[in-house]
TIKOLSE-231179 format. One record per residue (C-alpha): x, y, z. Coordinates in steps of 0.2 Angstrom, whole numbers, plus 5000, padded with zeros to 4 digits. Layout:
% TIKOLSE-231179
XYZ;...
% end
This chain:
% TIKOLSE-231179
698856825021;698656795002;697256864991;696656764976;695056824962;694156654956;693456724940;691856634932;691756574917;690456564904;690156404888;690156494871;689256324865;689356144872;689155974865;688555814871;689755694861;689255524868;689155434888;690555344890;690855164900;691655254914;689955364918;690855524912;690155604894;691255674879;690755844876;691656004868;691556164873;692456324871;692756424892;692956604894;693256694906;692156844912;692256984925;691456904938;692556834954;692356764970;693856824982;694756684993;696056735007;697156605014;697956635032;699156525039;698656425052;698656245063;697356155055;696156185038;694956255040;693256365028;692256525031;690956605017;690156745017;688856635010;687756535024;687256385011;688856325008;689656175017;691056215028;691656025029;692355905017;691055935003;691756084999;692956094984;694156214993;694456085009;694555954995;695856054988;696756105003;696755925010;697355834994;698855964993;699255945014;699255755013;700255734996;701655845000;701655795019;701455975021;701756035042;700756195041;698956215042;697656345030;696256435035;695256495018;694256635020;692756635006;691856795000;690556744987;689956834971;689956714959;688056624960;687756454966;687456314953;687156444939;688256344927;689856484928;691256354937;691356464955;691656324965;692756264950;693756414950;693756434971;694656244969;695756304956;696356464965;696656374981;697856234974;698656414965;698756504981;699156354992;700856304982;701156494984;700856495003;701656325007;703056364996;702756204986;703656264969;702356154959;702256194940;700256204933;700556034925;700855974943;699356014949;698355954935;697855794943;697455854958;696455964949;695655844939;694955754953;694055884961;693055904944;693155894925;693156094921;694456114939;695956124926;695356264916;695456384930;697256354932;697756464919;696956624912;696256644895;695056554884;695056374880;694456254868;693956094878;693555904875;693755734884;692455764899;693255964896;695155914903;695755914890;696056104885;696856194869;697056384875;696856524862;696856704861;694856734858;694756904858;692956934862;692357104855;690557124862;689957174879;689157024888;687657034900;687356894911;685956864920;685556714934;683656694936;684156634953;683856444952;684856304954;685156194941;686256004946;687355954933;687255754937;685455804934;685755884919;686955754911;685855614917;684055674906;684855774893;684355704878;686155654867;686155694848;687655664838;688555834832;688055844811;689555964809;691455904807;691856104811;692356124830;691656244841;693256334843;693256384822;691556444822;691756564836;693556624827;692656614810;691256734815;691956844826;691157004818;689656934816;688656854831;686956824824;687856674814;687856564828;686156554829;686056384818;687956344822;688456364840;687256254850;687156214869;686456014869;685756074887;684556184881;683256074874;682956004892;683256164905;682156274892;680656144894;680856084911;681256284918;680256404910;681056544918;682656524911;681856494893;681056684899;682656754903;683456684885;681856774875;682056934886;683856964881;683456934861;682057064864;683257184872;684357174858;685657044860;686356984847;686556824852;685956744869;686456574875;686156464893;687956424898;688556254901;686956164911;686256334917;685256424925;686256574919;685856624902;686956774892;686956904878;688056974867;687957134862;689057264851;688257454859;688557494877;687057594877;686257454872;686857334886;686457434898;684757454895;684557284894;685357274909;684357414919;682857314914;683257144918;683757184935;682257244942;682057034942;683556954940;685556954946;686457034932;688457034928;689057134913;690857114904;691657224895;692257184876;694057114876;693957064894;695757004902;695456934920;697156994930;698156914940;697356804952;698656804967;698956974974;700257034987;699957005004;699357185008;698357194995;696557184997;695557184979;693957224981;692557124977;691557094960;690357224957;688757144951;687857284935;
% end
């Protein structure tokens, strides 16, 4: 038996660049990970087959993690057979990549179990058809991204704020998402990545400089998660941002004591996740006796 973390991740801004002819859009957007993980278990077995803890996710071949383990068993003509245990932390369509990063972890945990001796950069196509942001979670740390966000420039980004998340429980569809957003062209030359590194100390600067081109559209369309954005400024973030197409919005903050009274308060309505400045998510793949325990939601 093998144990894998699926850490989430958040959007420190995103840009809608342009649709392009193939239906997918150009955007850029920095990914970083935060101490938030679903836990996958992979058992040896005849067939591949899925159980989640969660009763609303499919079991079948519309799951990424089948999707993975099938596109891996029928490409290396592999004899042995999976079964992936699924314990659930990470909300459902709350713009944090779970089902990305549960894809990810099983192509990781797969080549360790079948003993396929694939490098990262072999499983970056497989990866990529699964989904855009798959690849990210192949490797730890943060990353700069652009293409349809495959195509990644990892940095050290060495966050030094506590980060409250909070999921207003809603699900939000990206296809939807992609396909109303309304698309304005980026007036600034300077990436995303070089604003985050160029204002590290001071997070109220990204106000006018670090935008999500979602917003516009989820803050009309779902008040909720516009609620959720204005709460976190009243509780003292210093800066508050939906991530990638939402629902779930986040705060920075620099005081512990401050993030968890934010956090005290928003959860008397909301699910709420806190990171610790300078996060590092460990290893994913742990020895086989191991058994991590699960996230622990704030």
């Amino acid at each position: 038996m093998m144990s894998i973390r699926a850490y989430a991740k958040i959007n420190l801004g995103l840009r809608i660049l342009r649709r392009r002819d193939d239906g997918y859009h150009e955007i850029e957007t920095v990914f970083h990970r935060v101490n938030i993980f679903d836990e996958i278990r992979l058992l040896p077995s005849t067939g591949i087959s899925l159980t989640s803890n969660n009763s609303n996710l499919p079991v079948n071949a519309d799951n990424l993690c089948i999707r993975a383990a099938a596109m891996l068993h029928e490409k290396y003509a592999v004899r042995d057979g999976v079964q992936i245990q699924l314990t659930k932390t990470i909300p459902v369509g709350a713009g944090l990549g779970g089902g990305s990063s549960d894809a990810a972890s099983t192509l990781l945990g797969l080549n360790e179990l079948w003993k396929l001796n694939l490098r990262n950069e072999d499983l970056a196509a497989p990866a990529l058809q699964l989904g855009s942001d798959v690849p990210y979670f192949l490797r730890q740390g943060a990353a700069y991204a652009t293409g349809r966000g495959e195509k990644l420039d990892f940095f050290d980004l060495d966050l030094p704020w506590w980060i409250l998340i909070v999921y207003p429980s809603i699900h939000i569809s990206t296809a939807w998402a992609y396909q109303t957003a309304d698309i304005r062209y980026p007036t600034s030359n300077i990436s995303l990545k070089q604003i985050l590194l160029d204002n590290l100390i001071t997070p109220r600067r990204y106000l006018p400089l670090l935008p999500n081109d979602f917003e516009p559209l989820i803050l009309r369309t779902h008040p909720i998660v516009a609620q959720v954005k204005k709460r976190l400024y009243d509780l003292g973030a210093e800066f508050a941002q939906m991530t990638g197409s939402g629902s779930s919005v986040y705060g920075l903050f620099v005081a512990e004591q401050d993030v968890k009274v934010a956090s005290d308060e928003l959860r008397k309505s909301f699910e709420v996740f806190i990171t610790p400045p300078r996060f590092k998510s460990e290893s994913r793949i742990t020895a086989p006796e191991a058994h991590p325990p699960s996230a622990e939601k704030s």
